[in-house]
C-alpha positions in Angstrom: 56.0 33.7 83.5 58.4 32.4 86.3 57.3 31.1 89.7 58.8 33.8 92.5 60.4 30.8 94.5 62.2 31.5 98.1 64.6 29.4 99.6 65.2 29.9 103.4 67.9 28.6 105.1 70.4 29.1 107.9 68.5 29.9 110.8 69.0 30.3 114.9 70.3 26.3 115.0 73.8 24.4 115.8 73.1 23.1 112.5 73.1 26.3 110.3 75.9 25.9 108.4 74.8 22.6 106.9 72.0 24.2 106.1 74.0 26.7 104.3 75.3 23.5 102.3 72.4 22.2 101.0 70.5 25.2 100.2 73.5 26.5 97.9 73.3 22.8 96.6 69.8 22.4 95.7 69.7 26.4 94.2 72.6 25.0 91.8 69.9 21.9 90.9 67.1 23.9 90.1 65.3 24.6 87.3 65.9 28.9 86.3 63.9 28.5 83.4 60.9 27.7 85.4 62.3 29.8 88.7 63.3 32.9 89.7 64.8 31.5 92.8 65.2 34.0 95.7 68.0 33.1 98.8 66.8 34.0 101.6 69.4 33.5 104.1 68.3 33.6 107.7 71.4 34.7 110.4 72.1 32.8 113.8 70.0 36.5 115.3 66.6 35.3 112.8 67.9 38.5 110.5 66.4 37.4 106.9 69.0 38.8 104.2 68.5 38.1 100.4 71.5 38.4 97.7 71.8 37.8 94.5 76.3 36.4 95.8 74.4 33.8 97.9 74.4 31.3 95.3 78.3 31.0 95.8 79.1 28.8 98.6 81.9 31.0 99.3 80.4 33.9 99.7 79.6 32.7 103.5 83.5 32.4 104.3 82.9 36.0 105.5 79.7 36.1 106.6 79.9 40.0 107.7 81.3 40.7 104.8 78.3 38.9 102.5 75.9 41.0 104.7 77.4 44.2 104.6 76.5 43.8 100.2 73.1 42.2 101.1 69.4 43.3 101.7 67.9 43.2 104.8 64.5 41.5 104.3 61.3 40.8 105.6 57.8 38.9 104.3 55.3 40.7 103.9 51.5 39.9 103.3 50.1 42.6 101.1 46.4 44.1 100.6 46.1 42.3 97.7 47.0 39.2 98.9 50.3 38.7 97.5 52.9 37.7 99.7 56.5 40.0 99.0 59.8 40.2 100.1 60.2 43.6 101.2 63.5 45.6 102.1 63.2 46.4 106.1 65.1 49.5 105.9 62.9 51.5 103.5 64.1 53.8 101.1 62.5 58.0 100.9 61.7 57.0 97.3 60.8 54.4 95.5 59.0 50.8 95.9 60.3 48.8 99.0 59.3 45.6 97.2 62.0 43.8 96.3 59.9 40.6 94.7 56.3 38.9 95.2 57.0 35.4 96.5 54.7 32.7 95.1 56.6 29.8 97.0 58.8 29.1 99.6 61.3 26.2 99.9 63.1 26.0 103.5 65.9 24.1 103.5 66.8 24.5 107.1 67.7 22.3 109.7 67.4 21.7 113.6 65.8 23.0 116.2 64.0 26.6 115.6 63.4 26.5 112.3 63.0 22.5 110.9 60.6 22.0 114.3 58.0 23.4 112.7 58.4 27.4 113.8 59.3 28.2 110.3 56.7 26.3 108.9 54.4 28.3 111.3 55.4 31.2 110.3 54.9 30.6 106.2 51.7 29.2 107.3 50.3 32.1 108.7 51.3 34.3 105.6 49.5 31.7 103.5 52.6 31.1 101.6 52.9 27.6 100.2 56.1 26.1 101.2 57.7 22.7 100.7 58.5 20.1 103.1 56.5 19.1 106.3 53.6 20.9 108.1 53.8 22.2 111.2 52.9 19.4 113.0 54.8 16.7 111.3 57.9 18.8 111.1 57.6 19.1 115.3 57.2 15.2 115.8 59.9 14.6 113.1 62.2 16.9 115.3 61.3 15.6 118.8 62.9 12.1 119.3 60.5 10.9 122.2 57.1 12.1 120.8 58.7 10.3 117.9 58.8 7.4 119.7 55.7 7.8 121.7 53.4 7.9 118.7 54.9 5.2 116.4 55.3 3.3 119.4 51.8 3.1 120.1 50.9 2.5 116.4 53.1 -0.9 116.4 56.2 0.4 114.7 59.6 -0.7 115.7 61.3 1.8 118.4 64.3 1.2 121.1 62.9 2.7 124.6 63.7 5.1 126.3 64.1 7.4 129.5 63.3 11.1 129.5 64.7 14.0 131.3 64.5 17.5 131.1 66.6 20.7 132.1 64.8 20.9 135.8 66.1 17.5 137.2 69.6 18.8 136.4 70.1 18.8 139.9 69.0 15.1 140.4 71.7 13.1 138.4 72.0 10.3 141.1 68.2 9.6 140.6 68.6 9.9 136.6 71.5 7.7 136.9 69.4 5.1 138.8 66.9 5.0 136.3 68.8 4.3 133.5 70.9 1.9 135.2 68.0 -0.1 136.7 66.0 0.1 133.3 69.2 -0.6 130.7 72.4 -0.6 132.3 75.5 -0.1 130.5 76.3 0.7 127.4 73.7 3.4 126.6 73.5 6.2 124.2 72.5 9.8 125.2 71.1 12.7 123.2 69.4 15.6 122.9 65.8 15.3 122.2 65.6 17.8 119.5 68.7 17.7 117.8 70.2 16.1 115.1 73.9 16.1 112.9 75.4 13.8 116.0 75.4 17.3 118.3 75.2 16.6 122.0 75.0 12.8 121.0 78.0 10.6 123.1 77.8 6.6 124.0 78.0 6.1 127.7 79.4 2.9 129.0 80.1 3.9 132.7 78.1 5.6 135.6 81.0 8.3 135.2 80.3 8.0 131.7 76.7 8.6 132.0 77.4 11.8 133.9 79.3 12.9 131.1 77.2 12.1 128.5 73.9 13.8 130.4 75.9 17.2 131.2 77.2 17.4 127.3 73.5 16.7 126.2 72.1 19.3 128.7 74.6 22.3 127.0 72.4 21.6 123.6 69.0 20.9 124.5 66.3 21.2 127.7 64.8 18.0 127.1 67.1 15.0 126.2 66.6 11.2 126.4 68.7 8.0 126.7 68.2 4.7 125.3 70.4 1.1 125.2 73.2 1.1 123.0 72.7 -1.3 120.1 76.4 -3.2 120.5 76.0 -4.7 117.1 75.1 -2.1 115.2 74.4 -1.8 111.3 73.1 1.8 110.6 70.5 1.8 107.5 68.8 4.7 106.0 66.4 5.4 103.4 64.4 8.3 102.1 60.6 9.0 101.1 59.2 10.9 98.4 55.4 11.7 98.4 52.9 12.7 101.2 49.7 11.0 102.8 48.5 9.9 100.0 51.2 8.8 98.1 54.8 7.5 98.8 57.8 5.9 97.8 61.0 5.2 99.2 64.2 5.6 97.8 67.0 3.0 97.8 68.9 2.0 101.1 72.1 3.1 102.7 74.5 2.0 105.4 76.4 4.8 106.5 80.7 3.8 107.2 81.9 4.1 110.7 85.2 4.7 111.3 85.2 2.1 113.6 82.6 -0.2 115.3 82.9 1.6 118.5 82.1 5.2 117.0 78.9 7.1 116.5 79.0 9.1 113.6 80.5 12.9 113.9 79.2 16.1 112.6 82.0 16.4 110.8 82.4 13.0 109.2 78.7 13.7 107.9 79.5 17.3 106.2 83.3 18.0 106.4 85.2 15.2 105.4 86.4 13.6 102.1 85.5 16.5 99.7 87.4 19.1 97.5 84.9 21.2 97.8 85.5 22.2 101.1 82.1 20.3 102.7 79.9 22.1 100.1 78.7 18.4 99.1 77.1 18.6 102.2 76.2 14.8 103.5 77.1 13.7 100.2 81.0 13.8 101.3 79.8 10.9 103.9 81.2 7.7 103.1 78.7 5.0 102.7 77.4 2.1 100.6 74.7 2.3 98.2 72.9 -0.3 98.3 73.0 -1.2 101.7 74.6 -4.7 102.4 71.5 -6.2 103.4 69.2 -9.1 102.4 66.5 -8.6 100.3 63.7 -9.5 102.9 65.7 -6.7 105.0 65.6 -4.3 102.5 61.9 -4.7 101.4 61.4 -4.3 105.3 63.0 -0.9 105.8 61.6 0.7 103.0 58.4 -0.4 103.6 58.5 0.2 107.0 59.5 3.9 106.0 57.1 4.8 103.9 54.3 3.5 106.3 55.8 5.4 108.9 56.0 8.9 106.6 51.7 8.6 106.0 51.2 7.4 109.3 53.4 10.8 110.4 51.6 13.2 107.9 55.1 13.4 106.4 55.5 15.7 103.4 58.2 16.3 99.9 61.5 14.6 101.1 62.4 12.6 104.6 65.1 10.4 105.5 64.3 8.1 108.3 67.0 5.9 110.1 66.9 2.7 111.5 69.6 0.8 113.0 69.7 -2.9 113.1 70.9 -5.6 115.9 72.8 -7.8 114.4 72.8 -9.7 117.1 69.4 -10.4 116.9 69.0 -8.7 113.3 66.1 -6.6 114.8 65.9 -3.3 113.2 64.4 -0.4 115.2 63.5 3.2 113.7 66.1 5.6 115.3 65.2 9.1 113.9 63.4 10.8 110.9 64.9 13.4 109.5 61.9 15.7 107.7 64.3 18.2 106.1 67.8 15.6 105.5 70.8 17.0 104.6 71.3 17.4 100.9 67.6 16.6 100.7 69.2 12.9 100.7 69.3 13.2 96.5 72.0 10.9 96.5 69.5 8.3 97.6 67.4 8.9 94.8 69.9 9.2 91.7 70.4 5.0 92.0 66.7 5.2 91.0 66.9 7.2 87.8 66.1 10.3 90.2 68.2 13.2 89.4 68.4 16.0 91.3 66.3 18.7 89.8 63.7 15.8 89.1 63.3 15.8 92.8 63.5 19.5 93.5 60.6 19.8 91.3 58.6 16.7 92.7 58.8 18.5 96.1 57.6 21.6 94.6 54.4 20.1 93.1 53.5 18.7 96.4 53.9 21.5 98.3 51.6 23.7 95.7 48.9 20.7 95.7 48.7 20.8 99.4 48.4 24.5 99.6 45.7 24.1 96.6 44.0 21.6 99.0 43.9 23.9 102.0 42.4 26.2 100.5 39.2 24.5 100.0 39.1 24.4 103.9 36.5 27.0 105.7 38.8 29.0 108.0 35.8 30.9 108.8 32.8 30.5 111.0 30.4 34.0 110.4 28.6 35.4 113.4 27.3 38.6 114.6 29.3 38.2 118.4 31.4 41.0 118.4 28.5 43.3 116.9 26.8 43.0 120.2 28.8 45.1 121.3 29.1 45.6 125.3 26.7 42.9 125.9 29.2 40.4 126.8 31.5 43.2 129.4 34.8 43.1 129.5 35.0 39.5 131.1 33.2 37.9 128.0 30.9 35.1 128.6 31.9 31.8 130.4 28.9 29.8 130.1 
C-alpha cells in the first residue's frame, strides 16, 4: 500500500514563489511507486488548495485560473485518529474526504510558514512531517537568535546590532550605534528573511538610512553587521538530525561582481530555459568550492556540529562567508528548508535526488516514531473537583 504523502508549499511569505519551484521540483523526484503524493498548495491568504495540475510548473502562470479547477482544502484530525485532507466546502452527498494523509513534506520558505508556524501547526495534528521542529525551524529563521546561541556555544559569527520596528523614529541614535560599533561598509537585513529580500550593503550614513528604511518595509526586527570587504561566499548542506549527520560537498556561490550581494533573481531567475523552474539550481556557482583542503574539512565540519548543536532536522544549508583578508570564515545564515532542498550539493556525492527525498522521509517518520514514546499526559482527578477551586482557580 502507498504512503498518503503531502507536500505543502507556497505560503503567506515574499518568498512563495520559490517555494513554488522547489516543491514542483522535488514532486517530479519522488518516488510514485512508494507515494501517492498530494500538492498542497498554500495561497499568499493561508487558503490550502490541492490539484492533481499542480505538478506542472505552469500551471501557476495563472494562479486564479489553477484555483478556480482546484479543491479548497483543509486538515483534518479524525475520531479515529487518522489525519485527512478534507474539501472545506462540503458537498449534500457524499464523503468530504478527499485522502488520509500519513506524512507531510513542507517545502516552504520564509517567514510564516519555514519559522516554525507550519511546523506548529502539523505538530498539533500529530502528523509527521519532514524537515525541522518547531524550535529549530524558528532559530534557523531568526538571524540574531541565530547568532546569540552559536555565539555563546563558541561557533564562529560576525556581530551584530539589533533594531526593531519601534525605534523607527530614532534613526540618528541607530545610526550612532552602528557607526561607533563598525563604521562603514556594513550590511543590513531583515532578521527573518532570506532570498537577499530587504538585504542592501551600506557604505555611507545616507547609505545606512537607506538601507534601514528598505529593511524596515520587510521585516519588524532587522539587524546590521560589518561588511566582510573580502568576501568568498561558501555553502554546504547537512543530511541527518541530532544523532547523526553529514555534510554535503562545498560551494562558492559567483557574484557578478566583487561589490554585489547576491539578488533574488540571480538565485532563482536567471540562466535557465526553464523559466526559473530549476529553482537555485539556475545559480551560477562552483562545485567544489575553490578552497584548501584544511578550509573545506573546516566548513563542513563546522556545519554539521552546528546542525546537532541546533536540533537541526532532514536537509539544511548553512552559509559561511570567509575574509580573505584574514581567511577567517564566520557562519552567516542557516537555511533549514534551502531552496531546491540544495540536491545539487549532494549529487557530487553519488546522492541523487530521490535518494535524498527519501532519506528526509525516513527521518521525519523515525522522529515522529520517537515522540511517540513521550508521556503527553499527566492523569489527575483536578477538574473532577468540581467548584472547589471557584472560578479564580488556585494560586498557591
Amino acid at each position: 500500500m502507498k504512503i498518503n504523502l503531502a507536500v505543502l508549499f507556497g505560503g503567506r511569505s515574499v518568498e512563495h514563489e520559490v517555494s513554488v519551484i522547489s516543491a514542483v521540483q522535488a514532486m517530479a523526484s519522488m518516488n510514485k511507486e512508494k507515494y501517492n503524493i498530494i500538492p498542497v498548495y498554500m495561497t499568499k491568504k493561508s487558503e490550502f488548495y490541492t490539484s492533481e495540475k499542480m505538478f506542472d510548473i505552469n500551471s501557476f502562470k495563472d494562479i486564479p485560473a489553477l484555483l478556480s479547477e482546484s479543491t479548497e482544502c483543509v486538515f483534518v484530525r479524525s475520531s479515529e485518529g487518522k489525519v485527512q485532507l478534507q474539501r472545506l466546502k462540503t458537498k449534500m452527498f457524499g464523503s468530504n474526504v478527499i485522502t488520509d494523509v500519513d506524512i507531510a513534506f513542507p517545502i516552504v520558505h520564509g517567514t510564516n510558514v519555514e519559522d516554525g508556524a507550519l511546523q506548529g501547526y502539523l505538530q498539533t495534528l500529530d502528523l509527521p512531517y519532514v524537515g525541522c521542529d518547531v524550535l529549530a525551524s524558528a532559530i534557523g529563521m531568526d538571524k540574531f537568535v541565530m547568532k546569540i546561541l552559536l555565539k555563546d556555544a563558541g561557533f564562529p559569527v560576525l556581530d551584530c546590532c539589533r533594531f526593531a520596528a519601534y525605534q523607527a523614529g530614532e534613526m540618528d541614535l541607530m545610526v550612532a550605534e552602528v557607526e561607533k560599533k563598525f563604521g562603514y561598509p556594513v550590511i543590513v537585513k531583515p532578521i527573518n528573511l532570506g532570498s537577499s529580500v530587504g538585504i542592501s550593503k551600506a557604505k555611507d550614513r545616507d547609505g545606512l538610512v537607506k538601507s534601514i528604511e528598505e529593511a524596515f518595509e520587510f521585516a519588524d526586527r532587522i539587524l546590521v553587521e560589518p561588511c566582510v570587504v573580502e568576501l568568498k561566499e561558501i555553502n554546504c548542506a547537512v543530511l541527518g538530525d541530532s544523532e547523526s549527520a553529514e555534510a554535503s560537498v562545498c560551494e562558492e556561490p559567483v557574484q557578478a561582481s566583487e561589490d554585489d550581494i547576491l539578488s533574488y533573481e540571480q538565485k532563482y531567475v536567471g540562466g535557465g530555459k526553464s523559466g526559473g523552474s530549476k529553482g537555485m539550481a539556475t545559480l551560477k556557482r562552483k562545485i567544489p568550492a575553490e578552497i584548501t583542503p584544511e578550509q573545506d574539512e573546516f566548513v563542513r565540519k563546522t556545519a554539521v556540529d552546528a546542525f546537532r548543536y541546533l536540533g537541526l532536522n532532514g536537509v539544511t544549508r548553512i552559509d559561511f562567508m570567509m575574509d580573505m583578508a584574514t581567511e577567517k570564515i564566520y557562519i552567516n545564515e542557516i537555511n533549514t528548508i534551502p531552496g531546491s532542498l540544495a540536491f545539487y550539493l549532494w549529487e557530487p556525492k553519488g546522492v541523487k535526488y530521490p535518494q535524498l527525498l527519501e532519506k528526509m522521509i525516513d527521518l521525519a517518520m523515525k522522529r515522529h516514531r520517537q515522540s511517540q514514546k513521550i508521556s503527553y499526559a499527566f492523569d489527575t482527578n483536578i477538574l473532577s473537583m468540581g467548584g472547589s477551586f471557584g472560578s479564580k482557580g488556585s494560586k498557591r
